[in-house]
NUDREN-344874 format. One record per atom (N, C-alpha, C): residue number from 1; residue in three letters; atom name; x, y, z. Coordinates in nm, 4 decimals, padded with zeros to 6 digits, m for minus. Layout:
NUDREN-344874
R    n  res  atom      east     north        up
R  NUM  ala    CA         X         Y         Z
...
This chain:
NUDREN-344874
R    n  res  atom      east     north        up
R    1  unk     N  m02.8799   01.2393   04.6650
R    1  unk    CA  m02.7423   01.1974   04.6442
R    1  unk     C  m02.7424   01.0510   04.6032
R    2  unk     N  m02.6484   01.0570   04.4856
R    2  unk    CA  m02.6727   00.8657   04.4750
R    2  unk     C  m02.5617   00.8278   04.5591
R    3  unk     N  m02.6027   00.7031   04.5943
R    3  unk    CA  m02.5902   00.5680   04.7206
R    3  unk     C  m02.3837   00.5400   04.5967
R    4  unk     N  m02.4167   00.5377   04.4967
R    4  unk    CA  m02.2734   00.4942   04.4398
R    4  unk     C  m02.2314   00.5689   04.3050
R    5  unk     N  m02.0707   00.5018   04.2502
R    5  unk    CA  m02.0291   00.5824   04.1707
R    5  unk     C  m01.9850   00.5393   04.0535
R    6  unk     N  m01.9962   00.5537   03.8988
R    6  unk    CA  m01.9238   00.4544   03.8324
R    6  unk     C  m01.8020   00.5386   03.7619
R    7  unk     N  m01.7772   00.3529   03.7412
R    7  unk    CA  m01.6125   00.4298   03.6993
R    7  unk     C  m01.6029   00.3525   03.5018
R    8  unk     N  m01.5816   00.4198   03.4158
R    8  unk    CA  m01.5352   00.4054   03.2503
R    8  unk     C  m01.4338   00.3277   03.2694
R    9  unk     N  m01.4228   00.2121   03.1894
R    9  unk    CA  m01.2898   00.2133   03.1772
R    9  unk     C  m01.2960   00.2309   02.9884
R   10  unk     N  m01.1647   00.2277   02.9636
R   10  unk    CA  m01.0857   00.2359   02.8116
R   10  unk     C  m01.0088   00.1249   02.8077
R   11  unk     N  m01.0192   00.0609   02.6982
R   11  unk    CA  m00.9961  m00.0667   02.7088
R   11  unk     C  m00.8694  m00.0395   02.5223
R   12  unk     N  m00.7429  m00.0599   02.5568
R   12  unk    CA  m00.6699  m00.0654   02.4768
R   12  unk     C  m00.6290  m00.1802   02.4545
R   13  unk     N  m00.5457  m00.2238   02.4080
R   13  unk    CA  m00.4804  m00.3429   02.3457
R   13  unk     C  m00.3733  m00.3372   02.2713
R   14  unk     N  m00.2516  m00.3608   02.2955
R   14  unk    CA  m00.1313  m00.3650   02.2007
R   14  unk     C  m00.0739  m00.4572   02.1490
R   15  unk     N  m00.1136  m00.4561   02.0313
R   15  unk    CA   00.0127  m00.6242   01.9828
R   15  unk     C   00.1402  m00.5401   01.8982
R   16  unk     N   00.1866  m00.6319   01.8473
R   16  unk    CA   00.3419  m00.6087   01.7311
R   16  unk     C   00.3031  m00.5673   01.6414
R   17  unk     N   00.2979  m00.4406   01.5746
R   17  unk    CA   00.3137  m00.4422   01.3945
R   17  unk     C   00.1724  m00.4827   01.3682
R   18  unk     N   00.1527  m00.5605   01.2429
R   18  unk    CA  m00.0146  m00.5907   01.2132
R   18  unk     C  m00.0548  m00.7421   01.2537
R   19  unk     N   00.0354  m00.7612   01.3047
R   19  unk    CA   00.0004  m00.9169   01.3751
R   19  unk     C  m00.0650  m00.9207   01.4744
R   20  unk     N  m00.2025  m01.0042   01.4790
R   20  unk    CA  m00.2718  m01.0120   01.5856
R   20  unk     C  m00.2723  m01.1122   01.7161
R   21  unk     N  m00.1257  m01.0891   01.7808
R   21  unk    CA  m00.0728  m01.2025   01.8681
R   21  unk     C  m00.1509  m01.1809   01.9954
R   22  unk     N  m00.2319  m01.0639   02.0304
R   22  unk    CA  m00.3406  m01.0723   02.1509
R   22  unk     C  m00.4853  m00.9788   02.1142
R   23  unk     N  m00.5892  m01.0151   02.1881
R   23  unk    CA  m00.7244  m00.9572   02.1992
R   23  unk     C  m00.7709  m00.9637   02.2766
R   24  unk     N  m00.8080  m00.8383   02.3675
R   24  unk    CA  m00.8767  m00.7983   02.4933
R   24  unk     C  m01.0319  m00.8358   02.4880
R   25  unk     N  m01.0978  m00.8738   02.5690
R   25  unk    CA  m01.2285  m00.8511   02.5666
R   25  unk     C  m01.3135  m00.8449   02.7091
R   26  unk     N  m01.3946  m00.7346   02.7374
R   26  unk    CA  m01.4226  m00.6980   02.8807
R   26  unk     C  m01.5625  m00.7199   02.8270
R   27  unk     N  m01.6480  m00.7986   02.9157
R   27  unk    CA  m01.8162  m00.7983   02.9573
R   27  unk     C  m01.9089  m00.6322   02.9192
R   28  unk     N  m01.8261  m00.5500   02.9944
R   28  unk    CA  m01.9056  m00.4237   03.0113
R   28  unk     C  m01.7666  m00.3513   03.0181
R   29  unk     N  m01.7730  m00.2190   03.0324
R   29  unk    CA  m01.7295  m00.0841   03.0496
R   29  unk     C  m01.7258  m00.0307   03.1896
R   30  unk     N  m01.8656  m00.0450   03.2147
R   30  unk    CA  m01.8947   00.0816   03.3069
R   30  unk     C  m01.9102  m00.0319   03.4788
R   31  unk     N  m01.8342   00.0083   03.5663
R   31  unk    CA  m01.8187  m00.0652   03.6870
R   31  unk     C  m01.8681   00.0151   03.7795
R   32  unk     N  m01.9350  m00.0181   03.8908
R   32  unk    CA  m02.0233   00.0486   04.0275
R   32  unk     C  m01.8897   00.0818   04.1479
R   33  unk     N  m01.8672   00.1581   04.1996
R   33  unk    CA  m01.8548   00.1825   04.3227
R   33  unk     C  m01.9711   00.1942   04.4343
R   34  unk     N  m01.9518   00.0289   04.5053
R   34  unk    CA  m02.1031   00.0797   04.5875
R   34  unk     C  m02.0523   00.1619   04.7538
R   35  unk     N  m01.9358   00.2426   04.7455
R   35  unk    CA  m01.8635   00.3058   04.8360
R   35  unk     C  m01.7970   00.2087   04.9344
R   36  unk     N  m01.8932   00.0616   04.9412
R   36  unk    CA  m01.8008  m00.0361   05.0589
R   36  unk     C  m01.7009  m00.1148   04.9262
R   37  unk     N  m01.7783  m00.1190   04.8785
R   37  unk    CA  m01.6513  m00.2008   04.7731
R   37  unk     C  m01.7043  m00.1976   04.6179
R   38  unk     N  m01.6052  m00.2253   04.5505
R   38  unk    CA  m01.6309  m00.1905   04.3955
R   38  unk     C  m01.6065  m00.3367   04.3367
R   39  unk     N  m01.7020  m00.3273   04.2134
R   39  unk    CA  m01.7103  m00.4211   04.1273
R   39  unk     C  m01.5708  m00.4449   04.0910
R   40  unk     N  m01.5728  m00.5984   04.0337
R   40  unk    CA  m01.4413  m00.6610   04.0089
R   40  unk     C  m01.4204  m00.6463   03.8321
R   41  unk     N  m01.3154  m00.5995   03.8234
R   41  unk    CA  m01.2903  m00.5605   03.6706
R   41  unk     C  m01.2554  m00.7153   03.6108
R   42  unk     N  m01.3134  m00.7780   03.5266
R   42  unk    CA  m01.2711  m00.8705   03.4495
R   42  unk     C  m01.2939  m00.9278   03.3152
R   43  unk     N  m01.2015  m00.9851   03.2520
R   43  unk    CA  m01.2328  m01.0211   03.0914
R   43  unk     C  m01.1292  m01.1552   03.0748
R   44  unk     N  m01.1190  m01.1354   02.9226
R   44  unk    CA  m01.0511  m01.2921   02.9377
R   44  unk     C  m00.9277  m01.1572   02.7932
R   45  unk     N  m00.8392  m01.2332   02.7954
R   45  unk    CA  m00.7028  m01.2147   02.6801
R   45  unk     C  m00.7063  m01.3289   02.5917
R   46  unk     N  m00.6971  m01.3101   02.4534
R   46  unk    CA  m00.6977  m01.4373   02.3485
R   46  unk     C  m00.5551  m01.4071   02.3034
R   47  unk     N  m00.4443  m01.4820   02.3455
R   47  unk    CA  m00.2951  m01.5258   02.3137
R   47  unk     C  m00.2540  m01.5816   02.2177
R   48  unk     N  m00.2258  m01.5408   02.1124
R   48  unk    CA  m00.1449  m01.6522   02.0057
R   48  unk     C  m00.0196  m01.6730   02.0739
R   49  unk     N   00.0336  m01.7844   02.0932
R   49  unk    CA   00.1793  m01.8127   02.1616
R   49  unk     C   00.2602  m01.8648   02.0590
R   50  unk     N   00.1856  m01.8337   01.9285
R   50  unk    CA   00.3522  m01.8889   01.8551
R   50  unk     C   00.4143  m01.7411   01.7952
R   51  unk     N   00.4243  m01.6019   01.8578
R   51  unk    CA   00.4247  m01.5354   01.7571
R   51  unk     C   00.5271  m01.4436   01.8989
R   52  unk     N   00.5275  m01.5162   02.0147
R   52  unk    CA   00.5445  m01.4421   02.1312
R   52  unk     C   00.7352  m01.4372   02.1500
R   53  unk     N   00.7659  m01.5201   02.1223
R   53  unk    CA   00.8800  m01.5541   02.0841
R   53  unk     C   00.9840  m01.5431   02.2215
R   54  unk     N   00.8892  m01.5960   02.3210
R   54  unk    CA   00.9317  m01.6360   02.4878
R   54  unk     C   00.9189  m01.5272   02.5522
R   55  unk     N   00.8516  m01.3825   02.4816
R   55  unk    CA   00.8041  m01.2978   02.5435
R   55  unk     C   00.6252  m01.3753   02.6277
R   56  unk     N   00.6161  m01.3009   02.7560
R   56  unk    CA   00.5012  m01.2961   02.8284
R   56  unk     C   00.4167  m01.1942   02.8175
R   57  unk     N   00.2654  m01.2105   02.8245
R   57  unk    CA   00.1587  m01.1400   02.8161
R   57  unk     C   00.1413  m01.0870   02.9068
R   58  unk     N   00.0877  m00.9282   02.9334
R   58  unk    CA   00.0673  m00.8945   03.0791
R   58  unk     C  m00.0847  m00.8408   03.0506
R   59  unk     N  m00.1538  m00.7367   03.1148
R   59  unk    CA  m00.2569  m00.6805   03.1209
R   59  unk     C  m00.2406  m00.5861   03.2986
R   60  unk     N  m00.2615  m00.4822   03.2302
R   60  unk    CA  m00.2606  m00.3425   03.3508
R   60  unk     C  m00.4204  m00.3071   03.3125
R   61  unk     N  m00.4539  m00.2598   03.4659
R   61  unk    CA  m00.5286  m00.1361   03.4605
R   61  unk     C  m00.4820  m00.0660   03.5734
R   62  unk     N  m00.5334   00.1040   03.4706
R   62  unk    CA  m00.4491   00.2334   03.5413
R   62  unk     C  m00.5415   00.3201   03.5741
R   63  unk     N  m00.5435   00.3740   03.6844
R   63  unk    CA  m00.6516   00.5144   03.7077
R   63  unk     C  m00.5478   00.6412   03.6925
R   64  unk     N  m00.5517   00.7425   03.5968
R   64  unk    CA  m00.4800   00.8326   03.5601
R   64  unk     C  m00.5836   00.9383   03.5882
R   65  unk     N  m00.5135   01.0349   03.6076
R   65  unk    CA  m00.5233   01.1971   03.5941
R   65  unk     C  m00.4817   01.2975   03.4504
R   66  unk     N  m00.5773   01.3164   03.3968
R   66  unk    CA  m00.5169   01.3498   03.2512
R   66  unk     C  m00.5372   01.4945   03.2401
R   67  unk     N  m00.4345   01.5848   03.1880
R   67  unk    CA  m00.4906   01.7396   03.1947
R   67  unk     C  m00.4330   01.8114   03.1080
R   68  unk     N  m00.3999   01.7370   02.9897
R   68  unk    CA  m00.3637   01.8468   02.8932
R   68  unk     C  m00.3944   01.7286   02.6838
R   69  unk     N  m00.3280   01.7933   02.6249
R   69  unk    CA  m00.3274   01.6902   02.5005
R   69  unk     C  m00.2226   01.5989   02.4881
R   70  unk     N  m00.2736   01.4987   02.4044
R   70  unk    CA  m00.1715   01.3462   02.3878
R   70  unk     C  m00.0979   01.4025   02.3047
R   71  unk     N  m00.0819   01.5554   02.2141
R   71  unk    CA  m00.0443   01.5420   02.0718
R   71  unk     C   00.1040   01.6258   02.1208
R   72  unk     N   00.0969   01.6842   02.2576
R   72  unk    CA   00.2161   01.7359   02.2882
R   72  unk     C   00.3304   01.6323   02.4062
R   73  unk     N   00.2926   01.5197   02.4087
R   73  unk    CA   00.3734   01.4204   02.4484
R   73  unk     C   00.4934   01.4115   02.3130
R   74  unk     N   00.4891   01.4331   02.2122
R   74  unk    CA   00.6364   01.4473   02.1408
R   74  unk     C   00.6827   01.5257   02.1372
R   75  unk     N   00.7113   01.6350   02.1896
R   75  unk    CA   00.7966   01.7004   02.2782
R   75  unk     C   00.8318   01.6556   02.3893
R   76  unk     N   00.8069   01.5891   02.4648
R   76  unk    CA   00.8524   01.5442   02.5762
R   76  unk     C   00.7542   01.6033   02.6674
R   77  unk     N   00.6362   01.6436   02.6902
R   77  unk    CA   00.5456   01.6951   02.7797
R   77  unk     C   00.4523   01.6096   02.7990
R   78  unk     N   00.4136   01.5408   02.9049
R   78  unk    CA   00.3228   01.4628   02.9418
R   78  unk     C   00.2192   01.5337   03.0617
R   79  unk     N   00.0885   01.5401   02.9816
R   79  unk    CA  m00.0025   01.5767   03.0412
R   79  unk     C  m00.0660   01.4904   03.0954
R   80  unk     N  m00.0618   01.3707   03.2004
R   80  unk    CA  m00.1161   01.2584   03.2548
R   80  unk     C  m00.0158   01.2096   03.3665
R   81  unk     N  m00.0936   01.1798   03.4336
R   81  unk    CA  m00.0260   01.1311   03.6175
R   81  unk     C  m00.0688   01.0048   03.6358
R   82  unk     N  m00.0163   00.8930   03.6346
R   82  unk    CA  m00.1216   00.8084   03.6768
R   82  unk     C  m00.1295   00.7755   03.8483
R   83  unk     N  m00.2424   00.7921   03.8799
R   83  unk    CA  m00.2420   00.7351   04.0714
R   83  unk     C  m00.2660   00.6274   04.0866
R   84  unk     N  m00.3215   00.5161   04.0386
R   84  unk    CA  m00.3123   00.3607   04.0401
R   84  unk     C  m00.2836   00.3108   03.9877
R   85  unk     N  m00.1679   00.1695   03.9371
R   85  unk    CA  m00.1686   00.1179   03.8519
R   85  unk     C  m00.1375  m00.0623   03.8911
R   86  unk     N  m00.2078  m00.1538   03.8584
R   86  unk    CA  m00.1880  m00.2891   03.8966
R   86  unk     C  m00.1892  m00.3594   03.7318
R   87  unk     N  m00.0453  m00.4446   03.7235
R   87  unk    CA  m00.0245  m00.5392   03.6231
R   87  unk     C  m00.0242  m00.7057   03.6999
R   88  unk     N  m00.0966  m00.7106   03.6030
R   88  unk    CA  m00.0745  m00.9152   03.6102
R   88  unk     C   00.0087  m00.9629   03.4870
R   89  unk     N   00.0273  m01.0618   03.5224
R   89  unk    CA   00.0366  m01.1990   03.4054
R   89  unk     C  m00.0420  m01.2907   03.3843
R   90  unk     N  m00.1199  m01.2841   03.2039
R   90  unk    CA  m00.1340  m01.3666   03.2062
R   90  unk     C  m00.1314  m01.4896   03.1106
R   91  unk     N   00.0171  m01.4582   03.0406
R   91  unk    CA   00.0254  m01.5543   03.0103
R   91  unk     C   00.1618  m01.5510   02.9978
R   92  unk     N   00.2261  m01.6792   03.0391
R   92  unk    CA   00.2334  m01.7936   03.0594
R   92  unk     C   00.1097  m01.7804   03.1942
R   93  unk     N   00.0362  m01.8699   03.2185
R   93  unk    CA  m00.0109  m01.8296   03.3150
R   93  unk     C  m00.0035  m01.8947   03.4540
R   94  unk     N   00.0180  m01.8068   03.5925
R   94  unk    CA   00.0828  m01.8363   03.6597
R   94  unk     C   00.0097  m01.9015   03.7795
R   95  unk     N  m00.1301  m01.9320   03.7277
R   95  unk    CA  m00.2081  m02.0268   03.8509
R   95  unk     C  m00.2674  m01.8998   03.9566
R   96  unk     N  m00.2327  m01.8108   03.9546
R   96  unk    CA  m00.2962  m01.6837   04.0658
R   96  unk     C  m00.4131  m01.7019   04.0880
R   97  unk     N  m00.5075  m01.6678   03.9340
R   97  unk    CA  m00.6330  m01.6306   03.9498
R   97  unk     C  m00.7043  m01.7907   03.8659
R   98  unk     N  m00.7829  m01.8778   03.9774
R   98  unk    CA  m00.7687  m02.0272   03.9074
R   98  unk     C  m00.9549  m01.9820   03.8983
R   99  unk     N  m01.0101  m01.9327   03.9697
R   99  unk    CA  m01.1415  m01.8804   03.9551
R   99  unk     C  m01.2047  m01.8289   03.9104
R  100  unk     N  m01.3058  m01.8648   03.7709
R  100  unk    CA  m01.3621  m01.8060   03.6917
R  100  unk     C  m01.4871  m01.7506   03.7030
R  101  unk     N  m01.5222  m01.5645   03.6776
R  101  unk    CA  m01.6402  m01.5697   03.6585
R  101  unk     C  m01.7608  m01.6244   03.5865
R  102  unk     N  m01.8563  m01.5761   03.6306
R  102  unk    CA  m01.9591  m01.6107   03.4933
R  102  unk     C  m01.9353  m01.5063   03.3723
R  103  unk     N  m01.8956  m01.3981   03.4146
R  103  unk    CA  m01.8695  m01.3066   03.3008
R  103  unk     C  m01.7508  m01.4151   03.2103
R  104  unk     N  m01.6325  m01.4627   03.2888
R  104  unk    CA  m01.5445  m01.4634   03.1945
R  104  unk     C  m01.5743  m01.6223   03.1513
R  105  unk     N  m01.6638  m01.6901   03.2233
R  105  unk    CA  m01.6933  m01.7845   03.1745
R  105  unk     C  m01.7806  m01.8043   03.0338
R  106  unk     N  m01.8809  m01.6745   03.0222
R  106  unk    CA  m01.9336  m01.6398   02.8835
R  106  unk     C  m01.8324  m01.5631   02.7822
R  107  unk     N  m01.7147  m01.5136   02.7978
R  107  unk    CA  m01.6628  m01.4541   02.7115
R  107  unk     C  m01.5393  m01.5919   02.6647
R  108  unk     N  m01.5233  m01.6525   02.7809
R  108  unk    CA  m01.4705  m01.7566   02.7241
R  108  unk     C  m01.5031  m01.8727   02.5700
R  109  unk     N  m01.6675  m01.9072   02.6090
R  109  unk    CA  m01.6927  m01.9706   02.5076
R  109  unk     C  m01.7473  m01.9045   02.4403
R  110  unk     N  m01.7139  m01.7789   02.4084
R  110  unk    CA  m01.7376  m01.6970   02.2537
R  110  unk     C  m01.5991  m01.6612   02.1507
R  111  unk     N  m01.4750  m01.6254   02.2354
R  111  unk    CA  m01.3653  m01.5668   02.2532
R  111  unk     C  m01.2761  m01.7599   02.1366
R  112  unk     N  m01.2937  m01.8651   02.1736
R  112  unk    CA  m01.2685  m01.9771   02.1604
R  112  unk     C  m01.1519  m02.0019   02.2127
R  113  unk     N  m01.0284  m02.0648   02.1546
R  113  unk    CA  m00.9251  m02.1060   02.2389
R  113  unk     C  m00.8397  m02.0606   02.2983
R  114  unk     N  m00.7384  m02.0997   02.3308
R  114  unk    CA  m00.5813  m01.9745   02.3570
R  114  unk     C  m00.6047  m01.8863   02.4532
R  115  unk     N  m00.7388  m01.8609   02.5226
R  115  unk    CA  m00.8005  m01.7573   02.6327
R  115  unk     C  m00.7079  m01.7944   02.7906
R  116  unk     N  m00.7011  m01.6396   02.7982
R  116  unk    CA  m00.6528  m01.6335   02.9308
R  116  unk     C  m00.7146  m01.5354   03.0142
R  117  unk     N  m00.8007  m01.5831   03.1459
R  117  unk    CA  m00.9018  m01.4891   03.2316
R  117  unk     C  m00.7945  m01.4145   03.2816
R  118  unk     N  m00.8684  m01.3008   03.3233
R  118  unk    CA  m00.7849  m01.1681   03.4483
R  118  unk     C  m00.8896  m01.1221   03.5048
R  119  unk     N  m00.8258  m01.0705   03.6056
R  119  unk    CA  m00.9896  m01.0099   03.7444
R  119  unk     C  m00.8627  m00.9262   03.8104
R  120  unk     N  m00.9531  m00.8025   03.8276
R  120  unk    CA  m00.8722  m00.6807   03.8601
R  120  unk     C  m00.9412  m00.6532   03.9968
R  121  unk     N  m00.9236  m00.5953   04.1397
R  121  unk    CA  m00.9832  m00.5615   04.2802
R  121  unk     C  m00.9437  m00.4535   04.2699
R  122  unk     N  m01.0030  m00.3095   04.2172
R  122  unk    CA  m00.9695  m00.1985   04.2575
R  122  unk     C  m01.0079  m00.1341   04.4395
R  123  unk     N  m00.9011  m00.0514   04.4608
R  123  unk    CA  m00.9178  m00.0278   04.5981
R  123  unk     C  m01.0499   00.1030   04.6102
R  124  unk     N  m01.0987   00.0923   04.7335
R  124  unk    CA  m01.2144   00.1478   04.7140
R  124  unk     C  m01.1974   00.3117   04.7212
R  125  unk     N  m01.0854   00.3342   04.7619
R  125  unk    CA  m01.0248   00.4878   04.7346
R  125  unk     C  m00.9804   00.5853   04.6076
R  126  unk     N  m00.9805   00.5137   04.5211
R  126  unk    CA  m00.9842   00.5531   04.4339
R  126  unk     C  m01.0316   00.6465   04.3609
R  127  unk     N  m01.0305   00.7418   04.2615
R  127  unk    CA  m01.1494   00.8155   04.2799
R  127  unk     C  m01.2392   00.7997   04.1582
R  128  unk     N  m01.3752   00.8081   04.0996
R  128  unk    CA  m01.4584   00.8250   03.9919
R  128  unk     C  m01.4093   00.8710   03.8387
R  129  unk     N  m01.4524   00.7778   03.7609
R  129  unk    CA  m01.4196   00.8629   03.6336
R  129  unk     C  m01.5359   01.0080   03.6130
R  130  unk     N  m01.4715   01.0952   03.5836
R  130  unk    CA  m01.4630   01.2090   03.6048
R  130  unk     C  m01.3817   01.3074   03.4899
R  131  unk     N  m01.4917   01.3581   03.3773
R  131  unk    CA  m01.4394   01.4280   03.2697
R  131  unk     C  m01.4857   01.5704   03.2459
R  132  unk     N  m01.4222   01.6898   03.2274
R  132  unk    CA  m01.4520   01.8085   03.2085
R  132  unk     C  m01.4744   01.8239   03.0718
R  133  unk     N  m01.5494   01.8731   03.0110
R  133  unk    CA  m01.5888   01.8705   02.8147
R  133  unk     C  m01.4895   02.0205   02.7819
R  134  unk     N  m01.3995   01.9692   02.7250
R  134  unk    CA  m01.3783   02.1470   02.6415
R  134  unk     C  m01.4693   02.2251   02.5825
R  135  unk     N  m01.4513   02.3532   02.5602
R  135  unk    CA  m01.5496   02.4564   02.5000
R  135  unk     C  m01.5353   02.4216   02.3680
R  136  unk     N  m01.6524   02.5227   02.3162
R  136  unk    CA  m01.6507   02.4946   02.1495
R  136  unk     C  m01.5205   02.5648   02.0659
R  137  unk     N  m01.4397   02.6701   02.1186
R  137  unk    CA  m01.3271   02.6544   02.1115
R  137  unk     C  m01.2252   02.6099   02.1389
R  138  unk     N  m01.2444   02.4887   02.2493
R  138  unk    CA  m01.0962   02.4219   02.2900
R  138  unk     C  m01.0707   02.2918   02.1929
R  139  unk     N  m00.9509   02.2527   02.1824
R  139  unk    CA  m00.9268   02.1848   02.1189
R  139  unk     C  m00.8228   02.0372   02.1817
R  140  unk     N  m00.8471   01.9535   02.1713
R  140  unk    CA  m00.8100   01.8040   02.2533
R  140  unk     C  m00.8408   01.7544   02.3791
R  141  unk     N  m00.7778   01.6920   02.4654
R  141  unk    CA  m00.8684   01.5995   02.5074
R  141  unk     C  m00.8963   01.6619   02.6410
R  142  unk     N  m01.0214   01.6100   02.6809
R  142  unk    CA  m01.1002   01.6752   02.7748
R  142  unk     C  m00.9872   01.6169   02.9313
R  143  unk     N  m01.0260   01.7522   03.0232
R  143  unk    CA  m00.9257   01.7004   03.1695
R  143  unk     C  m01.0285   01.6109   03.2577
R  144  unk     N  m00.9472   01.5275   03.3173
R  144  unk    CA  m01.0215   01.4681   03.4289
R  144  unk     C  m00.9599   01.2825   03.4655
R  145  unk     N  m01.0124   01.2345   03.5108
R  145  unk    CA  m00.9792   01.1076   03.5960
R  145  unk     C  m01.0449   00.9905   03.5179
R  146  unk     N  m00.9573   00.9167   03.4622
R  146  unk    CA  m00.9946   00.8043   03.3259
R  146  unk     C  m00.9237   00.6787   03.4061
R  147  unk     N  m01.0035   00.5569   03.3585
R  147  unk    CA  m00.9505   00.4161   03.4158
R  147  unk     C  m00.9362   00.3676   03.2596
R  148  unk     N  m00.8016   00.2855   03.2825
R  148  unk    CA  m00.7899   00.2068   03.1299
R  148  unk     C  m00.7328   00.0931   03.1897
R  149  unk     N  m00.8003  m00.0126   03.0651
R  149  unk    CA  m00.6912  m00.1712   03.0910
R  149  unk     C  m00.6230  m00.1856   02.9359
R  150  unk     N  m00.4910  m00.2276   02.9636
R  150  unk    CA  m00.4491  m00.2848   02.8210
R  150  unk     C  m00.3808  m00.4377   02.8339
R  151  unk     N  m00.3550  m00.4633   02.7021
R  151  unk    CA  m00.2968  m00.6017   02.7054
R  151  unk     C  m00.1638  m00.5933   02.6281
R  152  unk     N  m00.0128  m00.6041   02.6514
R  152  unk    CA   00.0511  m00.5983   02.6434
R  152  unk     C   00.1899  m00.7163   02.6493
R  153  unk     N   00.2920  m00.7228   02.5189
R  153  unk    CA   00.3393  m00.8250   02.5258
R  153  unk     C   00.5077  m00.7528   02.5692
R  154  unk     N   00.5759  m00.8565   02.6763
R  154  unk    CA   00.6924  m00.7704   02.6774
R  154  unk     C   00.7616  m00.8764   02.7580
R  155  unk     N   00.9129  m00.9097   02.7830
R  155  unk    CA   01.0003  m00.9685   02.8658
R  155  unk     C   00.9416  m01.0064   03.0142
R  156  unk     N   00.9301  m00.8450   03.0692
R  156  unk    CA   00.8614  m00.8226   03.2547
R  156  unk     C   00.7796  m00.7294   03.2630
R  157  unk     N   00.6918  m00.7519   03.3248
R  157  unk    CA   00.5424  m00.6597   03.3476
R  157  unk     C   00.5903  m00.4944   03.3353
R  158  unk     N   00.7235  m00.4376   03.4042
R  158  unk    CA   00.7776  m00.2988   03.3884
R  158  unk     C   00.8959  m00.2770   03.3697
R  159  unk     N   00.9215  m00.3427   03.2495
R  159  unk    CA   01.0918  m00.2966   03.2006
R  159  unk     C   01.0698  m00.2087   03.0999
R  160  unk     N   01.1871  m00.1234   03.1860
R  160  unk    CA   01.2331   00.0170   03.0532
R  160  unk     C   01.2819  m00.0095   02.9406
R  161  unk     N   01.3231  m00.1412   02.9206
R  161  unk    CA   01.3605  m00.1980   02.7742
R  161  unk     C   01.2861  m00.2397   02.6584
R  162  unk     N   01.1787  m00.2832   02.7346
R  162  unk    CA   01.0748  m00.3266   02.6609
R  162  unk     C   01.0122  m00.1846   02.5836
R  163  unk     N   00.9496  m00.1895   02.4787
R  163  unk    CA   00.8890  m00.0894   02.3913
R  163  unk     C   00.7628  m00.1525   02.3691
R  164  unk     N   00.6313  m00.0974   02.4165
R  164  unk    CA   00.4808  m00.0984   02.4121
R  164  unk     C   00.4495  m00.0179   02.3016
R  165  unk     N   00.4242  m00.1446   02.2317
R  165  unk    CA   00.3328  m00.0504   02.1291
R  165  unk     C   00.1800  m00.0121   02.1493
R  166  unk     N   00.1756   00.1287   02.1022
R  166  unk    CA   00.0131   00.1815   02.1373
R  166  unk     C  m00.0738   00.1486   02.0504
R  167  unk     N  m00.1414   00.0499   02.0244
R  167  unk    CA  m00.2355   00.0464   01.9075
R  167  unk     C  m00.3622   00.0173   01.9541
């Protein structure tokens, strides 16, 4: 039996239209559950702030349950649950997280200016990414338990007003 468990994440990113007003960038993917505690999810966000237009930057990561296709969400059917979800800010940024890794300290001076770090503490209950493969006749996306982070520009971390674009 192995001693721990890892978890995928999917790393999205949404800006406006074709303007590139943010860019995600994570060290690695793949994070350890060593069952007492799990690796700390972190990267840095590259912000253009003249394009934000007094909108704020956020960044979520979500542990979802996914069990059917994305292509029948326009109908109104959503095949996905999510069971965790934690948003920050970070930008304007609000002094929270003043402590930098070495990870985000190397993505920093590659990434160059305008960077804003994030560090995510998932709880250790959580459960494993975890994917079932469809058959050679099934068709879309495989069921099972997916972690994603995105970066997202909007008014407040969860307003129904705001419109996220998926890109």
């Amino acid at each position: 039996i192995c001693p721990f468990h890892v978890f995928n994440i999917t790393v999205f990113v949404s800006a406006f239209l074709c303007f590139s007003q943010i860019a995600l960038y994570l060290g690695k993917i793949d994070f350890v559950d060593h069952v007492d505690s799990v690796e700390a999810v972190d990267g840095v966000i590259k912000v253009d702030p003249s394009g934000l237009n007094g909108r704020k930057v956020f960044v979520y990561l979500a542990c979802a349950f996914c069990y059917g296709s994305d292509d029948l969400d326009v109908i109104g059917l959503s095949f996905r649950r999510d069971i965790w979800i934690q948003r920050i800010q970070v930008y304007p940024p609000t002094g929270a997280n003043a402590t930098k890794t070495p990870m985000q300290e190397s993505l920093m001076k590659k990434v160059g200016e305008q960077e804003c770090p994030f560090s995510f503490q998932m709880p250790i209950n959580l459960p494993c990414s975890v994917s079932l493969q469809p058959g050679p006749n099934d068709a879309g996306k495989a069921c099972g338990v997916d972690f994603e982070v995105k970066g997202y520009i909007a008014n407040e971390a969860d307003s129904a007003d705001d419109v996220i674009d998926k890109k």
